[in-house]
DRENLO-777409 format. One record per residue (C-alpha): residue in one letter; x, y, z. Coordinates in Angstrom, 1 decimal. Example, Ala and Ser with C-alpha at 12.3 -4.5 7.8 and 13.67 -1.06 7.14 Angstrom:
<r type="A" east="12.3" north="-4.5" up="7.8"/>
<r type="S" east="13.7" north="-1.1" up="7.1"/>
! end
This chain:
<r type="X" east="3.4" north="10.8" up="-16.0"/>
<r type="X" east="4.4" north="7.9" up="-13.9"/>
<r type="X" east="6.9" north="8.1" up="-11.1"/>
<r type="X" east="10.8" north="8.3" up="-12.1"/>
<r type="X" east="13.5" north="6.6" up="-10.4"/>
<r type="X" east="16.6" north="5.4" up="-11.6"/>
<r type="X" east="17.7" north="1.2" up="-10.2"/>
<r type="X" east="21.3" north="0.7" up="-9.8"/>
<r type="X" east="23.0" north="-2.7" up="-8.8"/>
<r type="X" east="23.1" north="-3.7" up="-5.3"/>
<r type="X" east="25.9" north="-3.3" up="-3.0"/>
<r type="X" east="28.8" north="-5.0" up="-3.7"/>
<r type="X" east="29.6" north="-8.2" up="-1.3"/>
<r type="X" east="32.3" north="-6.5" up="0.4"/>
<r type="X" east="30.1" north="-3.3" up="1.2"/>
<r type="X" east="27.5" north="-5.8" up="2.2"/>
<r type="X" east="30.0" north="-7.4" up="4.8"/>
<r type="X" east="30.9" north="-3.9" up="6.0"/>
<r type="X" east="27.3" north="-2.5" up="6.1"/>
<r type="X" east="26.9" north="-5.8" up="8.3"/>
<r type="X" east="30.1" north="-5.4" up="10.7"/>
<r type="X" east="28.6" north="-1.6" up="11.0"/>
<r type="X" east="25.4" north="-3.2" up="12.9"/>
<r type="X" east="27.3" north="-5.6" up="14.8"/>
<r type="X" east="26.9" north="-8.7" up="12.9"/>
<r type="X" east="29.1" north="-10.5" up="10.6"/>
<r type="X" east="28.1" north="-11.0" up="6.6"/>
<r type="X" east="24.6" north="-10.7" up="7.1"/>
<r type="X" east="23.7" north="-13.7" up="5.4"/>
<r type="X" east="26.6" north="-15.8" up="5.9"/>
<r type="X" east="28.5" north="-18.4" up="3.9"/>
<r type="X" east="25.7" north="-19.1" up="1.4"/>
<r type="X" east="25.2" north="-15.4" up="0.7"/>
<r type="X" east="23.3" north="-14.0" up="-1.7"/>
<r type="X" east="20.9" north="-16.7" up="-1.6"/>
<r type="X" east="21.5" north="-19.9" up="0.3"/>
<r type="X" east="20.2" north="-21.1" up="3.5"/>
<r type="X" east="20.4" north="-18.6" up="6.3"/>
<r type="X" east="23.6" north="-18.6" up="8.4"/>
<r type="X" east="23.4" north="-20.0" up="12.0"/>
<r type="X" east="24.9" north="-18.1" up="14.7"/>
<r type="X" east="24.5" north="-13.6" up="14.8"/>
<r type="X" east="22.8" north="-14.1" up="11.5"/>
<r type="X" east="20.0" north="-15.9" up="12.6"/>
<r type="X" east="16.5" north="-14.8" up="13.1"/>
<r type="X" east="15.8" north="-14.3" up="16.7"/>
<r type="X" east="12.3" north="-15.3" up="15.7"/>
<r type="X" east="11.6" north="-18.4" up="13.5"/>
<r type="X" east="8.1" north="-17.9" up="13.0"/>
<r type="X" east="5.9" north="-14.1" up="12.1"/>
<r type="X" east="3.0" north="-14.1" up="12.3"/>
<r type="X" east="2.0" north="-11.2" up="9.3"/>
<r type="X" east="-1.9" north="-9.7" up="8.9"/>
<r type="X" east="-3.4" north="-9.2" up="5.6"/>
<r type="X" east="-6.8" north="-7.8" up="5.0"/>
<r type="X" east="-8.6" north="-9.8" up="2.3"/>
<r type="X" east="-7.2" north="-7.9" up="-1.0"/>
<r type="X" east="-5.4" north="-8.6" up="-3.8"/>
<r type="X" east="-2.5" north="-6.8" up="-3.0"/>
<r type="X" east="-1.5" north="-8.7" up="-0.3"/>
<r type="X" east="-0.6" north="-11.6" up="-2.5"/>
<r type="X" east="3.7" north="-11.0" up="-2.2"/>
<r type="X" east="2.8" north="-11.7" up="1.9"/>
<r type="X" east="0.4" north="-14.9" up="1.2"/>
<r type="X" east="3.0" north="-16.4" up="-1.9"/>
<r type="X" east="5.9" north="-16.0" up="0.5"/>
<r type="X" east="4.6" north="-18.3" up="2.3"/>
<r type="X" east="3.0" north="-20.8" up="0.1"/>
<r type="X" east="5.7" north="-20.7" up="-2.3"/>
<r type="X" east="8.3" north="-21.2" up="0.6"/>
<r type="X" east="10.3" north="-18.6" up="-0.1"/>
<r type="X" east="10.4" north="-17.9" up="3.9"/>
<r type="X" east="12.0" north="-21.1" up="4.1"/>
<r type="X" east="15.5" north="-20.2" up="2.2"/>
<r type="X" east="15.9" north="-17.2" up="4.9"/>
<r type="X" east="15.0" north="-19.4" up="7.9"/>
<r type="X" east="11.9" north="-18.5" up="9.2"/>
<r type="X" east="8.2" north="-19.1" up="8.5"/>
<r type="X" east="5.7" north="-17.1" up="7.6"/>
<r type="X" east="2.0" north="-17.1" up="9.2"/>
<r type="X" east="-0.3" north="-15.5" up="7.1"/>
<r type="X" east="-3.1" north="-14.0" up="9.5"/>
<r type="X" east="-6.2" north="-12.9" up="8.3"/>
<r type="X" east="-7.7" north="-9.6" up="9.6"/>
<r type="X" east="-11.3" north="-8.1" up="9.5"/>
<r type="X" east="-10.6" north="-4.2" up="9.0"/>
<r type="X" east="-7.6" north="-2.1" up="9.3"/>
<r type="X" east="-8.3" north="-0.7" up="12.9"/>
<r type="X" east="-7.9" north="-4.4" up="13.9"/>
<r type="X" east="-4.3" north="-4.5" up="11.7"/>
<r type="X" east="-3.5" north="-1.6" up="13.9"/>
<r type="X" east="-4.7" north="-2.8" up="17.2"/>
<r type="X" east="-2.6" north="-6.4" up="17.0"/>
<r type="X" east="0.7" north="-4.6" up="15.6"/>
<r type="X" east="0.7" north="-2.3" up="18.5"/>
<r type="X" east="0.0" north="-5.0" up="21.0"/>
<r type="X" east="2.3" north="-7.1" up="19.5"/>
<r type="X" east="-0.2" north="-9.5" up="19.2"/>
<r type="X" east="1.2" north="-9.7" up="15.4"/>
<r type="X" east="4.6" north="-9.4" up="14.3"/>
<r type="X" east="4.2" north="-7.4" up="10.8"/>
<r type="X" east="1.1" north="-6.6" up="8.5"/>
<r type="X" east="0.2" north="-5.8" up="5.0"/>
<r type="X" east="-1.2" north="-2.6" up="6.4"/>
<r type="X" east="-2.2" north="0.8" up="4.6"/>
<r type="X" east="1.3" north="3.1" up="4.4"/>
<r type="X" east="-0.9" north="6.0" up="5.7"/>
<r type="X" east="-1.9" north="3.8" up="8.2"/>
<r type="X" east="1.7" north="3.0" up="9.7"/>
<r type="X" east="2.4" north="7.5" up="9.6"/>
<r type="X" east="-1.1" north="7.8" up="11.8"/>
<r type="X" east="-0.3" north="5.8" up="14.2"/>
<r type="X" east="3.5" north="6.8" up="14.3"/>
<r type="X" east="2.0" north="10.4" up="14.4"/>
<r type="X" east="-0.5" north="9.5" up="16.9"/>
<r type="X" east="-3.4" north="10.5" up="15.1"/>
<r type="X" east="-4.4" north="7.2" up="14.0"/>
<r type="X" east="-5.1" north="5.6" up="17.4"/>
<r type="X" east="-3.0" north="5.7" up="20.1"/>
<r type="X" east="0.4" north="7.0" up="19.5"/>
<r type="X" east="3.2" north="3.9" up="18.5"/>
<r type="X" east="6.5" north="4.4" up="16.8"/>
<r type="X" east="6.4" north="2.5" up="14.0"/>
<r type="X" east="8.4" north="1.1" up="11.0"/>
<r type="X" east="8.0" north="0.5" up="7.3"/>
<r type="X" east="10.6" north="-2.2" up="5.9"/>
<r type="X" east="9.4" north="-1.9" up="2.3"/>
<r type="X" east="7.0" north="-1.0" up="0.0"/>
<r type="X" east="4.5" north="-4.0" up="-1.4"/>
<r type="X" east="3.1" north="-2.3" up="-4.4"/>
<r type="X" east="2.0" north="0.1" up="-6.8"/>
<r type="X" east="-1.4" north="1.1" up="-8.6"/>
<r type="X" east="-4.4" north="-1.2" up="-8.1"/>
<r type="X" east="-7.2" north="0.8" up="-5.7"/>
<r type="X" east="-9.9" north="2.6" up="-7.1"/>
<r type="X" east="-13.1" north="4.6" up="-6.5"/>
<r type="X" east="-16.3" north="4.1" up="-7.6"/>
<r type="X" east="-20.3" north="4.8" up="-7.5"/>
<r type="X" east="-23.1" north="3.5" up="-6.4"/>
<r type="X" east="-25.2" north="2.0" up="-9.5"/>
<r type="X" east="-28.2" north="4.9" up="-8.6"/>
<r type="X" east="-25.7" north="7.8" up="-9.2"/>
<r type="X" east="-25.8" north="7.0" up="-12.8"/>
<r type="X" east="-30.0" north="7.7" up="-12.9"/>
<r type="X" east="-28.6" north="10.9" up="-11.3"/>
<r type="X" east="-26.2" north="12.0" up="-14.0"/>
<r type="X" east="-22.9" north="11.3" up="-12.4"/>
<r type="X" east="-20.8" north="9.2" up="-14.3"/>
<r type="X" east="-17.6" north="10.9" up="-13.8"/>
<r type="X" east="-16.1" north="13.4" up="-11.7"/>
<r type="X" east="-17.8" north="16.7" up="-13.1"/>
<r type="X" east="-20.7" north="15.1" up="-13.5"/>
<r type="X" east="-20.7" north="14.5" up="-9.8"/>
<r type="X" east="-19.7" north="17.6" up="-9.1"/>
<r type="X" east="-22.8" north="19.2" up="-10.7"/>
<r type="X" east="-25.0" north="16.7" up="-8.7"/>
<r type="X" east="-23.4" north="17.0" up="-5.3"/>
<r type="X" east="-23.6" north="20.9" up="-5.8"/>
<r type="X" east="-27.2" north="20.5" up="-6.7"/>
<r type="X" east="-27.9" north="19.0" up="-3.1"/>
<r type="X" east="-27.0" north="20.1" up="0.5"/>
<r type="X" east="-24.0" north="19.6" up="2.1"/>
<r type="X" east="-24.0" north="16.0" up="3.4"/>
<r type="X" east="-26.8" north="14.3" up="1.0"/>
<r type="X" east="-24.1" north="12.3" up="-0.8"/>
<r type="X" east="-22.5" north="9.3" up="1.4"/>
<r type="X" east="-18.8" north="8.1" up="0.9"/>
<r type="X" east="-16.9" north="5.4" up="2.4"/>
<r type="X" east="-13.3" north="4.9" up="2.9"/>
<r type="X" east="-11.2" north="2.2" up="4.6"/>
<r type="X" east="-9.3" north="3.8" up="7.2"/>
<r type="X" east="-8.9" north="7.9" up="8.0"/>
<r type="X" east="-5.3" north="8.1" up="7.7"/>
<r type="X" east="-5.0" north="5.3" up="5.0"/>
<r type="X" east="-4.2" north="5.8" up="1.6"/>
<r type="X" east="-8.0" north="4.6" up="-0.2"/>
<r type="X" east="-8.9" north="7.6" up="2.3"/>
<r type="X" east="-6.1" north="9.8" up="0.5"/>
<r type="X" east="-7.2" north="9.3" up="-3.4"/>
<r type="X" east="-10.7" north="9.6" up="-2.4"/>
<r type="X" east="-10.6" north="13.0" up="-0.7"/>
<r type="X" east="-7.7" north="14.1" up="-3.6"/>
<r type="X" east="-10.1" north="12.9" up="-6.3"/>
<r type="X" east="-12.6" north="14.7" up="-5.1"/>
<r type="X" east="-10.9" north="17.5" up="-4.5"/>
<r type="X" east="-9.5" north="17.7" up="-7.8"/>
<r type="X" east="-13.2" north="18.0" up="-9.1"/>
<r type="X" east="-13.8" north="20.8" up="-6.8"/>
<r type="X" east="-15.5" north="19.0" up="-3.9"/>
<r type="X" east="-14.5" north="19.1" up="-0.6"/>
<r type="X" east="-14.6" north="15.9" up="0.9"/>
<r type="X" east="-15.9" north="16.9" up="4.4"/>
<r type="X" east="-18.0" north="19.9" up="3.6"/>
<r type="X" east="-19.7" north="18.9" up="0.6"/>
<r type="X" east="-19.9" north="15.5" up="1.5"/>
<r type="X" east="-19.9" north="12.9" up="4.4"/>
<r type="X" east="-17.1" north="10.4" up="5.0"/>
<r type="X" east="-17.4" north="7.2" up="6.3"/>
<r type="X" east="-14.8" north="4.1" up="7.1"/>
<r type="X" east="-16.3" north="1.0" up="5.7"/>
<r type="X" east="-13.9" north="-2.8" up="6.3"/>
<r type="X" east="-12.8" north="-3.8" up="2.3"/>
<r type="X" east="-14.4" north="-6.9" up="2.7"/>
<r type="X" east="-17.6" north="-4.8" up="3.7"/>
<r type="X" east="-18.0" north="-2.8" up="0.7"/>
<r type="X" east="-20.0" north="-4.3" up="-1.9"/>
<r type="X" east="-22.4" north="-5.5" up="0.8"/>
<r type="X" east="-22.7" north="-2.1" up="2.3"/>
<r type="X" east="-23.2" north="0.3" up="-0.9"/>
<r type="X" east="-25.6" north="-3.0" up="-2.1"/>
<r type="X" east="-27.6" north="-1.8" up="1.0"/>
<r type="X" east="-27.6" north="2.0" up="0.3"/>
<r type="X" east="-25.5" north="2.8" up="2.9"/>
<r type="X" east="-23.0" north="5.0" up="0.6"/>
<r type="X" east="-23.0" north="6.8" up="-2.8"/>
<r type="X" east="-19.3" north="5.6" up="-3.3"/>
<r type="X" east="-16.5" north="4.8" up="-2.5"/>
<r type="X" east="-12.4" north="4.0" up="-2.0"/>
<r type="X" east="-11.4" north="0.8" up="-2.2"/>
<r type="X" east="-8.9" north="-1.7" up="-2.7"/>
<r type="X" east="-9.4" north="-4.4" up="-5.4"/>
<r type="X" east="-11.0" north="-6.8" up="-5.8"/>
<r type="X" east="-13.8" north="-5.3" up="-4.6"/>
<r type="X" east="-14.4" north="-2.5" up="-7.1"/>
<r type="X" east="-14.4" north="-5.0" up="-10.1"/>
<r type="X" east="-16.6" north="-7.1" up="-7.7"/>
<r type="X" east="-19.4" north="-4.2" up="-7.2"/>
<r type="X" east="-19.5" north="-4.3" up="-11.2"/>
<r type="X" east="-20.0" north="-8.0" up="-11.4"/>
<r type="X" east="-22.6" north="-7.5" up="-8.5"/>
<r type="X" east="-24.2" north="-4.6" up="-10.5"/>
<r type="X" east="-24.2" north="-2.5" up="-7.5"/>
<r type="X" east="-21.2" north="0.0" up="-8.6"/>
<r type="X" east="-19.5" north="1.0" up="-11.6"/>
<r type="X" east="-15.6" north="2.7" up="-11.7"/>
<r type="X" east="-15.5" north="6.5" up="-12.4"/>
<r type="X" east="-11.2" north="6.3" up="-11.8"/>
<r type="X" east="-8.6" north="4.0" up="-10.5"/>
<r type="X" east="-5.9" north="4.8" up="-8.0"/>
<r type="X" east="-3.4" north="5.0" up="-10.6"/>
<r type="X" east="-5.6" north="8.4" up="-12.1"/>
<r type="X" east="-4.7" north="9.8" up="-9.3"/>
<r type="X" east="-0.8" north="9.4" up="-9.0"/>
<r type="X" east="0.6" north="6.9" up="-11.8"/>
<r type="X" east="3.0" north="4.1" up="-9.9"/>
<r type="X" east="1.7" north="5.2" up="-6.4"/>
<r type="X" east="2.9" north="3.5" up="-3.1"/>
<r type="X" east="0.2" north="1.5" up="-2.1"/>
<r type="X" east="0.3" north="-0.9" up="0.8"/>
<r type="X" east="4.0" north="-1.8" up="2.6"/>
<r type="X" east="5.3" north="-4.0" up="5.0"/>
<r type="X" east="4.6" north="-2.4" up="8.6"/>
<r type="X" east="5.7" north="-3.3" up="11.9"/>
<r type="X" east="6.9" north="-1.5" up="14.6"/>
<r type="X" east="10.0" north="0.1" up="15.6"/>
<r type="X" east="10.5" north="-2.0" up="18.5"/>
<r type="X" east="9.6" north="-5.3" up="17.0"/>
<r type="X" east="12.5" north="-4.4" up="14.4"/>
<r type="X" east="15.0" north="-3.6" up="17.3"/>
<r type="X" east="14.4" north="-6.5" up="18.9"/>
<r type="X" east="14.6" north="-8.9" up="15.8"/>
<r type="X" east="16.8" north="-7.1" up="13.4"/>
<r type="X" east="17.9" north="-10.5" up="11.6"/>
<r type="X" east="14.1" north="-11.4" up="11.4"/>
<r type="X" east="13.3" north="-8.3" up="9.6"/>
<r type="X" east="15.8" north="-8.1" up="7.3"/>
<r type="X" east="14.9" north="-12.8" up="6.9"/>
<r type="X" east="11.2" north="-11.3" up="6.4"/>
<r type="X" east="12.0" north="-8.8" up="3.6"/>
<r type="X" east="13.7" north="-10.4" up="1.8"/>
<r type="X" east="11.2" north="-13.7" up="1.3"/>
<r type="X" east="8.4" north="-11.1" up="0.5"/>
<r type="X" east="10.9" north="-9.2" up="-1.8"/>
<r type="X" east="11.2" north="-13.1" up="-3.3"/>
<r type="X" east="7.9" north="-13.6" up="-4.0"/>
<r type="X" east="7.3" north="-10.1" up="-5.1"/>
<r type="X" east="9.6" north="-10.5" up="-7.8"/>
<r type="X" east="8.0" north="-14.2" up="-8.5"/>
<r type="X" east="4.8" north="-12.5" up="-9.4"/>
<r type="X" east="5.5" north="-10.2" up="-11.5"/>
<r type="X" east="8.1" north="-12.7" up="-13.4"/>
<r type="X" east="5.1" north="-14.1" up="-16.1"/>
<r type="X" east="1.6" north="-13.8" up="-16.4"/>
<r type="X" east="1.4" north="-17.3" up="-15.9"/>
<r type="X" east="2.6" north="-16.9" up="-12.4"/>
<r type="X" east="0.0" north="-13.7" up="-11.7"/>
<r type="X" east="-2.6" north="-16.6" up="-12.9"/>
<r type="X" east="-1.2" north="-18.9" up="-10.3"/>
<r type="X" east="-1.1" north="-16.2" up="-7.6"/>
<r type="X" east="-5.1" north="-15.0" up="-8.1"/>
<r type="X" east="-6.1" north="-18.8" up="-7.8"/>
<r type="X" east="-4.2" north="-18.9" up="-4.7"/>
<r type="X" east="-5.4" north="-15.6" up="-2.7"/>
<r type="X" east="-9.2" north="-16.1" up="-4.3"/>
<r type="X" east="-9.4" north="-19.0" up="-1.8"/>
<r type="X" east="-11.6" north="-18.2" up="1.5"/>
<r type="X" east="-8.4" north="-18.8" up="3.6"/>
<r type="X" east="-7.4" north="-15.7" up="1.9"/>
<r type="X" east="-10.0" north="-13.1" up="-0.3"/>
<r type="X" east="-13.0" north="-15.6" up="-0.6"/>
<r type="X" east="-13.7" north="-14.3" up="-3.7"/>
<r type="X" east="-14.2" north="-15.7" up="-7.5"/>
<r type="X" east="-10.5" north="-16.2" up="-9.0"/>
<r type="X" east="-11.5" north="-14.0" up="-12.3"/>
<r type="X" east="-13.0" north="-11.5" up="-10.4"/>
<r type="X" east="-9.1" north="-10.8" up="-9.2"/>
<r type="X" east="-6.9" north="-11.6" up="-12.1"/>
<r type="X" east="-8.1" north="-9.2" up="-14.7"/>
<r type="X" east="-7.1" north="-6.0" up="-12.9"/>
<r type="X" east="-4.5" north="-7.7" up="-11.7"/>
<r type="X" east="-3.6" north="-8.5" up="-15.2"/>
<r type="X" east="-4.7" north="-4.6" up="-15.5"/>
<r type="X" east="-7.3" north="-5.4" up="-18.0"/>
<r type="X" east="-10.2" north="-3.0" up="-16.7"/>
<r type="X" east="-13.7" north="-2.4" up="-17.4"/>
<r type="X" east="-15.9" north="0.6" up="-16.0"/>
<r type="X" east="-19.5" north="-1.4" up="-15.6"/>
<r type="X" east="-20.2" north="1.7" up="-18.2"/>
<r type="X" east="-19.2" north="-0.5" up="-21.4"/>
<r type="X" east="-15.8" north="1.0" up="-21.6"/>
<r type="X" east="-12.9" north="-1.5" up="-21.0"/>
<r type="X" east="-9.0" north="-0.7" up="-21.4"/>
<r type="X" east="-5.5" north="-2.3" up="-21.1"/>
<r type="X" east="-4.2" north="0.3" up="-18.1"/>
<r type="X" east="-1.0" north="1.4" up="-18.6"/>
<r type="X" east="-0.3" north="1.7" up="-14.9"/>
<r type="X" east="-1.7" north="-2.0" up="-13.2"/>
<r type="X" east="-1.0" north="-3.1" up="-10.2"/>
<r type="X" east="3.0" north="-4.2" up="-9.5"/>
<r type="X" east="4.3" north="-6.2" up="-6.7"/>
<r type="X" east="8.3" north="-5.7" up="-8.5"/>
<r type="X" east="8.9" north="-4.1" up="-11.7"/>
<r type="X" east="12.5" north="-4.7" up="-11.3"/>
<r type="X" east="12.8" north="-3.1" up="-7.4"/>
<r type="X" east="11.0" north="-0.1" up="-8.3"/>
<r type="X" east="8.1" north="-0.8" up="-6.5"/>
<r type="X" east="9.4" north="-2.2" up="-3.1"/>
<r type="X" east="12.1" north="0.3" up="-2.1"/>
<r type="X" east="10.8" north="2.3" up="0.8"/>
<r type="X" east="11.3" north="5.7" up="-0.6"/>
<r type="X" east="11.4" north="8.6" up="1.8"/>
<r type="X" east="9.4" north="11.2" up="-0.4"/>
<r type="X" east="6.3" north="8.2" up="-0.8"/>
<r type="X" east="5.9" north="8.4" up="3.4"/>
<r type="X" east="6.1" north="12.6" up="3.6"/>
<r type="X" east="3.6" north="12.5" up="0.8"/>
<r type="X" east="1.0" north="11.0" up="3.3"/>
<r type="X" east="2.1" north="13.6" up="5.9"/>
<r type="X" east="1.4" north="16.3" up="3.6"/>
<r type="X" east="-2.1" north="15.2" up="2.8"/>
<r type="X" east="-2.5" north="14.5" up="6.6"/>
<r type="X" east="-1.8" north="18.2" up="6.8"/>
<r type="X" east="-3.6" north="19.4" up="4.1"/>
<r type="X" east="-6.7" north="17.7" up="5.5"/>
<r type="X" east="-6.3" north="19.1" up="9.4"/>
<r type="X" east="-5.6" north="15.6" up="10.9"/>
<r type="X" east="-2.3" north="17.1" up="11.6"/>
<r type="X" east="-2.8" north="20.2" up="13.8"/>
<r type="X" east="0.8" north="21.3" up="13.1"/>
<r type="X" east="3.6" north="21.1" up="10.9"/>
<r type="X" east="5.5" north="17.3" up="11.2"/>
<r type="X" east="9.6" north="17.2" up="10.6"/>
<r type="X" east="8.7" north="15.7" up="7.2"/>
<r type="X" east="11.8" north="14.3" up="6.4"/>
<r type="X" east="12.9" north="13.1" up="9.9"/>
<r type="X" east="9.6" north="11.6" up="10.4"/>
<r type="X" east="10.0" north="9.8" up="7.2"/>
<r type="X" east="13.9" north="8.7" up="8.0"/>
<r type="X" east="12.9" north="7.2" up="11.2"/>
<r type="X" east="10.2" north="5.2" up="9.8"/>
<r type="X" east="11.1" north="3.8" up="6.4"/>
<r type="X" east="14.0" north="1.5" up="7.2"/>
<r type="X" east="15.8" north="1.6" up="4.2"/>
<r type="X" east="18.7" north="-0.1" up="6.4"/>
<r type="X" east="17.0" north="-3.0" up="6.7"/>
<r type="X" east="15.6" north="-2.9" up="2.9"/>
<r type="X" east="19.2" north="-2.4" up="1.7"/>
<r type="X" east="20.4" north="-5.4" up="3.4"/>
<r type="X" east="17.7" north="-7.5" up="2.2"/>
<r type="X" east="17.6" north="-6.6" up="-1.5"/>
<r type="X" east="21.6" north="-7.2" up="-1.7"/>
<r type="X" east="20.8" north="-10.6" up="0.0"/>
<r type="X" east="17.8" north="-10.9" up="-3.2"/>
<r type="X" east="19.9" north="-9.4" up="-5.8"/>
<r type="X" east="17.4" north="-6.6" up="-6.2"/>
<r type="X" east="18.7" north="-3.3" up="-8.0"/>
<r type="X" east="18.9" north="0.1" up="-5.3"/>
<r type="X" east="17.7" north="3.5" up="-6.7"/>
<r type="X" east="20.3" north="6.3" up="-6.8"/>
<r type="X" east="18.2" north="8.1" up="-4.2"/>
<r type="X" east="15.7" north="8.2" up="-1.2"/>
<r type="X" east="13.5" north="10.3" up="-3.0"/>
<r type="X" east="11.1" north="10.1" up="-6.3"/>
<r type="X" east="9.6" north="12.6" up="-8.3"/>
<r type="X" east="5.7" north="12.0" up="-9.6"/>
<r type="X" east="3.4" north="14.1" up="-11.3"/>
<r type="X" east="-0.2" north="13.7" up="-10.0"/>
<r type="X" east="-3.7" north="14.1" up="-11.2"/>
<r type="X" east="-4.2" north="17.8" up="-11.2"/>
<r type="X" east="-0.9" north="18.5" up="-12.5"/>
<r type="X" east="0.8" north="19.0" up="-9.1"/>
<r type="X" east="4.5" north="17.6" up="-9.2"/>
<r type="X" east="5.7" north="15.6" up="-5.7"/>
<r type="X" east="9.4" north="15.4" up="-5.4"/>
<r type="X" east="9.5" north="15.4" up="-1.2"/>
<r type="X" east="11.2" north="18.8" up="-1.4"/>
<r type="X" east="9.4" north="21.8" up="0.3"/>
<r type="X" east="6.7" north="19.8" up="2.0"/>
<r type="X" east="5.1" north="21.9" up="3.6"/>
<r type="X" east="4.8" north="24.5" up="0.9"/>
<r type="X" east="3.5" north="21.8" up="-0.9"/>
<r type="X" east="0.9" north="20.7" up="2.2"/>
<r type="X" east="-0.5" north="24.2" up="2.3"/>
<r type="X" east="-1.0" north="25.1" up="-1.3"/>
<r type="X" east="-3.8" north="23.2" up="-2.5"/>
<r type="X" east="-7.1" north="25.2" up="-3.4"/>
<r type="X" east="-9.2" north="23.0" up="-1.9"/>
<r type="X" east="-8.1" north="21.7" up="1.5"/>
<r type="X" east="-9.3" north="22.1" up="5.1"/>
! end
């Protein structure tokens, strides 16, 4: 069941005006509102160029075609694309400042805001980038083994001690971290007593498991398709298995960069909410977008080895191959971007579930201060980009367990297999 949410039409202008008069500022985007140049004067950026990481994976394509499709340009300001080796790296420069905003893992942005994913930084999500489009996979060996799904792993992994089987994941607090330990859990194996975790770069992957260094592992695309090409892995579930029209990565920043450049934030999410709906406008343009982020400036990788999953046409590496009826989106009409408040407390309950929390967060008024649905509002009425009726979503996920965001921590503490 995928996640349901109902769009309604932006705010009107004259709510617009008022939401901007509320926060000091005149129309927020001036004369040539909703989508003309952006206004001189309180409605200009304070900063004209951010700089914005991205880890080398297809779903950072809204950040990168924001930029090469100039869509920055109409909100007066210019995007620099920055590319980043791994995700503790993402984290270290958006603390420092050292980058103004990332395509960054939403568990990410929560562990660090939490401070149990370095050092303690309050953070900010402005919107959400997109849904579906991970996946887990196996080492090719585990198939002379017998596993070739998840109770077939189970069986082998019980078979063996505690700790023979090797996983990687890309960040602890991240989300490829979250549907690896829930799909494994699901199948009755615990990820840290059965097996051992490890955190492995994206770009890393292929080479790593090529090498024996894992059994499996959590990944964003394109590298899962690219361990089948490589004959080094084959898929035993996407992302999307796991929680159908999932929040994947968003648009992170910190809270201080977004107090100090409120015009620049809002100037920033709405190009990317631009480009986001370019993409998912024709397949021709999804075409356009994996030629673009399959160059070495951006994924270094063969453009087909993105486009069909992102075209969500998927094959196992096991001979099975499917249309999936949840691929990856960067739009789907605004559903995808808005930064709903039940998407962030869902990582805080899986950071609970799993210890990395020692207590019980304020779920909801962690996820309020975060997601900056302010900011998105402002932008998407600037876009023309529909508003949901509410702040939360309701989603039904793998093991039948329905998220709506209400009783979280009932929810955190009832899982069978937890730690």
């Amino acid at each position: 069941m995928s996640s349901e949410s109902t769009l309604v039409p932006a705010l009107s202008r004259r709510d617009f005006i008022k939401a901007g008069a509320a926060l000091g500022g005149s129309a927020l985007f001036g004369s040539a509102f909703p989508g003309g140049a952006w206004a001189a004067g309180s409605d200009a950026p304070e900063k004209k160029e951010i700089r914005v990481g991205f880890i080398p994976l297809t779903d950072c394509a809204s950040v990168v075609m924001a930029s090469v499709q100039k869509f920055d340009e109409k909100y007066g300001i210019k995007i620099i694309p920055s590319k980043e080796a791994s995700w503790a790296a993402v984290r270290d420069k958006l603390v420092s400042g050292e980058l103004d905003a990332a395509h960054v893992l939403y568990g990410l942005v929560y562990g660090v805001h939490m401070g149990i994913g370095g050092s303690q930084k309050d953070m900010a999500v402005l919107m959400t980038l997109n849904n579906n489009g991970q996946g887990i996979s196996l080492a090719t060996q585990m198939k002379d083994k017998g596993a070739v799904d998840g109770p077939s792993l189970k069986k082998v992994v019980a078979a063996s001690a505690p700790g023979t089987y090797t996983f990687a994941q890309t960040f602890p607090t991240g989300t490829h971290a979250m549907w690896l330990y829930y799909w494994l859990a699901t199948h009755d194996i615990h990820p840290f007593n059965d097996v051992k975790t490890i955190v492995v770069p994206p770009p890393q992957m292929v080479a790593n498991v090529r090498v024996g260094n894992m059994h499996g592992f959590s990944v964003g695309e394109p590298w899962n398709q690219r361990a089948i090409i490589d004959k080094v892995g084959f898929s035993v579930a996407t992302s999307q298995d796991v929680w159908p029209d999932h929040p994947e990565k968003v648009l992170g920043t910190t809270s201080d960069w977004v107090a100090k450049n409120p015009n620049s934030a809002r100037a920033l999410t709405a190009a990317i909410l631009e480009a986001s709906r370019w993409i998912d406008a024709s397949q021709s343009n999804r075409r356009t977008t994996a030629e673009t982020i399959a160059a070495r400036s951006y994924v270094n990788t063969d453009m087909d080895v993105i486009l069909g999953r992102m075209l969500g046409r998927y094959e196992n590496g096991l001979g099975k191959t499917w249309d999936d009826a949840h691929p990856m989106q960067f739009f789907n009409d605004g559903a995808v971007n808005f930064p709903y408040l039940s998407d962030g407390m869902w990582f805080l309950t899986q950071h609970r579930r799993w210890k990395l929390l020692d207590k019980e967060p304020d779920y909801l008024g962690v996820a309020r201060a975060i997601n900056r649905i302010d900011i998105y509002k402002q932008a998407a009425t600037a876009v023309g980009v529909s508003l949901p009726k509410s702040e939360m979503r309701t989603s039904r996920l793998i093991d039948g367990a329905v998220w709506d965001g209400k009783e979280p921590a009932k929810y955190a503490g009832a899982f069978k297999v937890r730690a």
